[in-house]
Every structure is written in structure tokens, then in C-alpha cells.
Legacy VTK file of the C-alpha trace (Angstrom):
# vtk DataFile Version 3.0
C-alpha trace
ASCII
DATASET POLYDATA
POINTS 187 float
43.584 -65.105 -44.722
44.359 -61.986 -46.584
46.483 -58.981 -46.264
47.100 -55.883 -48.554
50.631 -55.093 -49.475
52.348 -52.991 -51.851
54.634 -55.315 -54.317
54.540 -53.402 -57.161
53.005 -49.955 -57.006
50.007 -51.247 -56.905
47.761 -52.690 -53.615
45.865 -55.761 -53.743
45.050 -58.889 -52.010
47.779 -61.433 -51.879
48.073 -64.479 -49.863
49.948 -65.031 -46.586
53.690 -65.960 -47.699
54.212 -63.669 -50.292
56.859 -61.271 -49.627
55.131 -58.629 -49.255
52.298 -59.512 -46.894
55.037 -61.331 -44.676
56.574 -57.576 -44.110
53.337 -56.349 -43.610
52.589 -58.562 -40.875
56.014 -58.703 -39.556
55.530 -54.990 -39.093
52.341 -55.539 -37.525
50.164 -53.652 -40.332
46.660 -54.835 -40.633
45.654 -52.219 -43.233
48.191 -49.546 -44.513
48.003 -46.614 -46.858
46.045 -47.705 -50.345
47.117 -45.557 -53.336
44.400 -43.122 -54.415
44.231 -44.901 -57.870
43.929 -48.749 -56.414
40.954 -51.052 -56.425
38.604 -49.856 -54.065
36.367 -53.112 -55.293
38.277 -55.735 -54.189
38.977 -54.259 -50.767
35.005 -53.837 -50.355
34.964 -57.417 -51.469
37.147 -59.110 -48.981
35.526 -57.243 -46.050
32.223 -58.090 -47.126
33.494 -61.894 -47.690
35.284 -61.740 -44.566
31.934 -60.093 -42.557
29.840 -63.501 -44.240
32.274 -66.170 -42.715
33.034 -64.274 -39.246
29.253 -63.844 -38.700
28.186 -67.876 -40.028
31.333 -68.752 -37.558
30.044 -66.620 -34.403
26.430 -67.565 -35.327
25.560 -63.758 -36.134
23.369 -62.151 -38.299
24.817 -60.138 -41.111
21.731 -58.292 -42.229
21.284 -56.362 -45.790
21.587 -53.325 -43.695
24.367 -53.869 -41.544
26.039 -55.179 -44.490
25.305 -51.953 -46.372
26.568 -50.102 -43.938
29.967 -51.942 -44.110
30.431 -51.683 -47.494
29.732 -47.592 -47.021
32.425 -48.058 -44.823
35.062 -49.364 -46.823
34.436 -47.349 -49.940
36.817 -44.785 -49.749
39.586 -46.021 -47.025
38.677 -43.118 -45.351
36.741 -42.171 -41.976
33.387 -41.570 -42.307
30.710 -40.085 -40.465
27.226 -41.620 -39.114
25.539 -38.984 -40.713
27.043 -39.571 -43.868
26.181 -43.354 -43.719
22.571 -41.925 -43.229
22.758 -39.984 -46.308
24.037 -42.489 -48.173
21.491 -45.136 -47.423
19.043 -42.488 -48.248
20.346 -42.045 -51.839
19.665 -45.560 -51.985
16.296 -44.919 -51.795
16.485 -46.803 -47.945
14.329 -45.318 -45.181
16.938 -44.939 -42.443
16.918 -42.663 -39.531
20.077 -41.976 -37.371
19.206 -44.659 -34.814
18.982 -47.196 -37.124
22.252 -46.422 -38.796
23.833 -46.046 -35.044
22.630 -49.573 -34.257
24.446 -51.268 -37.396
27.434 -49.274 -36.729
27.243 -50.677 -32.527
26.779 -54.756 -34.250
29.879 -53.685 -36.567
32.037 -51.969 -33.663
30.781 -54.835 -31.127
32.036 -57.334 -33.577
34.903 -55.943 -34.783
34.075 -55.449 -38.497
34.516 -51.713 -37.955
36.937 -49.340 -35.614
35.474 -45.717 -34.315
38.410 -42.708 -34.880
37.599 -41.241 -31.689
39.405 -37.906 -32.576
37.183 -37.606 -35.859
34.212 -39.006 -34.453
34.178 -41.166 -37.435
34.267 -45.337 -38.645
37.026 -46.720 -40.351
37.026 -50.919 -41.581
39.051 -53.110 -39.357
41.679 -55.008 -41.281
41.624 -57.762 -39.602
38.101 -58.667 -38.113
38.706 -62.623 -36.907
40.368 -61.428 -33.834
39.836 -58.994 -30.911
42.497 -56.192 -30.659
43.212 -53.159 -29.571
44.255 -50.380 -32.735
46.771 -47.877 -33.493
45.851 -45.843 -36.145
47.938 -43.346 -38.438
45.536 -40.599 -39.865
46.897 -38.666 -42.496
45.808 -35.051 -41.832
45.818 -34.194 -45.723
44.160 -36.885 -47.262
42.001 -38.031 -44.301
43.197 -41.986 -45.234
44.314 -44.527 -42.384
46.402 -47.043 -41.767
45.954 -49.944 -38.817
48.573 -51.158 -37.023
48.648 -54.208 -34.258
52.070 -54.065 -32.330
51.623 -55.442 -28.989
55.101 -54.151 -27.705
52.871 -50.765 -28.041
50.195 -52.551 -25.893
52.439 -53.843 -23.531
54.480 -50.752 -23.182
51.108 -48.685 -22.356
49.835 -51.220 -20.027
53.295 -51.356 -17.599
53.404 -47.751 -18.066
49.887 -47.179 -16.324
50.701 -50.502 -14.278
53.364 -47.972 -12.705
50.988 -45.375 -11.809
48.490 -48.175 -10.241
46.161 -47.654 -13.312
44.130 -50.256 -15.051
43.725 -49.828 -18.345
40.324 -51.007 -19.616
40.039 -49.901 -23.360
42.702 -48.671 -25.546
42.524 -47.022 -29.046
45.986 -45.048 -30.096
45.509 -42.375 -33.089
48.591 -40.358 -34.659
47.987 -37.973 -37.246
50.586 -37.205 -39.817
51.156 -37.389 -43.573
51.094 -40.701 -44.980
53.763 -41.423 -48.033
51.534 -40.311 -50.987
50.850 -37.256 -49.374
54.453 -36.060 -48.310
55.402 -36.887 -51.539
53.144 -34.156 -52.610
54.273 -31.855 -50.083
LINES 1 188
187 0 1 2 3 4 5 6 7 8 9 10 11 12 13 14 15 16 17 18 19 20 21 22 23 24 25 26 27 28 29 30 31 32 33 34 35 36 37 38 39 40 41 42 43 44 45 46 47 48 49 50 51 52 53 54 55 56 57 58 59 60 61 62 63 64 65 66 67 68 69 70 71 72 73 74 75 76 77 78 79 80 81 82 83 84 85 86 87 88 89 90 91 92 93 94 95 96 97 98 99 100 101 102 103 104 105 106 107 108 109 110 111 112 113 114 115 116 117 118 119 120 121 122 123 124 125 126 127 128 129 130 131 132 133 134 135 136 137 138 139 140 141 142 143 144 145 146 147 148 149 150 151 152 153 154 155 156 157 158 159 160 161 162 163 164 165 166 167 168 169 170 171 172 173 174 175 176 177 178 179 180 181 182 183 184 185 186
């Protein structure tokens, strides 16, 4: 299993044990902040790899166009539309219409290869797609990038909290928009 860190200035996979990664997931980050100028490749890479052995595992079916539509998704490390995705897979000479591209974006959300940014009514990649969970995401309002965090003391916090107030939760998505690093740097 990978994990993206910043060692050096520079993101990129590295395996489980390095320092970095280990202070990634110690702080519960599945995906953070990539630098404008990393390697957008390699990240498209891994999901794509990762998408292949999740679906032979679960016995799913990774089509060419629901695998197209993933690798739209991670291009940029940015939320994107549906209709964008549509316009895309037009400029790749694909006949798509918006239902189509709606039902490879339900198998990717249903699966967890993909989360939806409710507030931008948009698809981000999920950073870690072997397990179920529930997302907090930090949007940065300048850049539009994201970062995915997994803290279940969030979770658990949220769930006594409603617990309280004799309400179940059933579905839980937390977004925070802010500046990420590269951005208030900037500022």
C-alpha cells in the first residue's frame, strides 16, 4: 500500500514505513495538498493500479470507460465537474452523453474509487479506495485543490454528538474550506 508524503519538497509515492508516510498516516491523511509542480503521472498511475486490483478482488468490472473517467478524475487533484468529464470524453473523440458519464461516476462513488464535494457539486479521487470510510475534506478556496483526511475521533465525536440529540447519523461527508500551505504562502 501506498501513501503520498512530502520528504523533500517534492510528493511522490513512497512505501509504508518511511518517515514520511508514517506521519501521514499517523495524522490520518489519505491524500494531502500536492505541489502545483509534482507528478501528476504517477498519482494517475497508482489510482488506476489501485482501481485494477480493488475491482479483480471485489469481482468488479473496471471498464475502459469507467476507467477513463477515473483517470479524468485524478488529473489535476482538483474537483471536477460531471459536465466537464463529458467534455472531456468528447475531446477524446468518445460518444458520451451525461447519463452515461453519471453512471461511471455512481460505479466509482459506489465503490469508493471516487468521493462527491457536495458543496461544489463536484468528484474528487479517494486516497485510499480498499476500505469504506467516511471523508473530511479541506478545500482550498484559492486553488480549488483538496486534501482527505480519515480521523475517526472526528467520526466518533459527530456520532455521540447527534447520539445526544437522539439522532442517527446515516451518511457523513465533512468539507472545510480554507487556504492550503502553497496558497497562504502566496497570500
Amino acid at each position: 500500500m501506498t501513501l503520498w508524503s512530502d520528504t523533500s519538497n517534492s510528493i511522490g509515492a513512497r512505501s509504508i514505513g518511511t518517515r514520511g508516510v508514517t506521519l501521514l498516516a499517523e495524522k490520518n491523511v489519505l491524500s494531502d495538498f500536492r505541489p502545483s509542480d509534482h507528478n501528476h503521472q504517477a498519482c494517475i498511475h497508482h489510482a488506476l493500479d489501485t482501481a485494477n486490483a480493488v475491482c479483480r478482488e471485489r469481482g468488479l468490472r473496471l471498464t475502459p470507460l469507467r476507467r477513463r473517467v477515473l483517470e479524468l478524475v485524478w488529473q489535476q487533484h482538483m474537483p471536477v465537474g460531471a459536465y466537464d468529464l463529458l467534455d472531456a470524453l468528447r475531446g477524446d473523440g468518445r460518444r458520451a452523453d451525461p447519463p452515461t458519464v453519471y453512471r461511471a461516476l455512481e460505479f466509482l462513488l459506489e465503490n469508493g474509487f471516487v468521493h462527491r464535494i457536495e458543496s461544489l457539486n463536484a468528484y474528487v479521487g479517494c486516497g485510499e479506495p480498499a476500505h469504506a470510510h467516511s471523508g473530511q475534506f479541506l478545500i482550498c478556496g484559492s486553488c480549488n485543490r483538496v486534501a482527505e483526511l480519515e480521523d475517526a475521533a472526528i467520526l466518533q465525536l459527530i456520532r455521540e454528538k447527534a447520539d445526544d440529540l437522539g439522532f442517527r447519523v446515516s451518511q457523513q461527508t465533512i468539507e472545510l474550506t480554507g487556504l492550503c500551505g502553497e496558497c497562504r504562502a502566496q497570500a
